[in-house]
N, C-alpha and C positions, 0 to 999 in steps of 0.2 A: 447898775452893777453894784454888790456887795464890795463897802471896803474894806480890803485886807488890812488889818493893823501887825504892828511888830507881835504881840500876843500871839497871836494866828500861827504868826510864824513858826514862831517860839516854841508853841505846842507842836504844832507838826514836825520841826526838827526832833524833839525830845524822841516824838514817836517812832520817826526815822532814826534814831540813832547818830543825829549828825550834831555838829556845832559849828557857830558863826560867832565869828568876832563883832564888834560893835558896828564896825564900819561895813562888815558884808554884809547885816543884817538890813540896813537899807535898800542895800540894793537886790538883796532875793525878795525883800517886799516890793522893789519895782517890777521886777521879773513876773513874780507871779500874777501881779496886774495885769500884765499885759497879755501873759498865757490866758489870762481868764477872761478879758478884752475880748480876745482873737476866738474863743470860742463861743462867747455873746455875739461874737458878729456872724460864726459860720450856723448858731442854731436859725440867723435871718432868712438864710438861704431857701427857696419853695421847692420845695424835690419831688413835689407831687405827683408831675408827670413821667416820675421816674421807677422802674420797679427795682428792689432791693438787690444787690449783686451780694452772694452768700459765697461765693469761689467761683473761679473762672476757667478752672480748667474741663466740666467737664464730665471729672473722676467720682465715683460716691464709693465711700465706704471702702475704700484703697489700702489694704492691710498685707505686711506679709505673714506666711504660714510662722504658727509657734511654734518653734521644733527646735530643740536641747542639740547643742554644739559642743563635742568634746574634742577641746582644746589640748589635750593631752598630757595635762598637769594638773598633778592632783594639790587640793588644798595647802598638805602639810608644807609644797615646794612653792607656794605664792606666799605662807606664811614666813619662812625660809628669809624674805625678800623685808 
């Protein structure tokens, strides 16, 4: 498994738009370990005997009609608001 360093992190926060303190920054580099751990383990999995489940109910291409609903207020009285 790739080590995550605090860098790693660091950058990815920037990306996200988030910040960590000194002291949280350990522990989302523990976190994402383990996230990354946990999914090292389930690619082990042989699913071979298995065919792909794409949805379950059933339904294809389940759409309702497009058709214009007048609400009975005009722009000017939402603008109003």
């Amino acid at each position: 498994m790739a080590k995550i360093t605090e860098d790693d992190v660091l950058n990815l926060a920037k990306l996200s738009r988030l910040q960590f303190s000194n002291d949280e920054l350990s522990g989302v580099v523990k976190e994402i370990e383990a996230i990354l751990g946990y999914v090292e383990q389930l690619q082990t999995v042989n699913l071979s005997d298995y065919k792909p489940t794409y949805q379950v109910t059933g339904l294809k291409n389940v759409m309702r009609p497009d058709e214009a609903y007048d609400y009975g207020v005009t722009s000017d009285e939402l603008l109003k608001n």
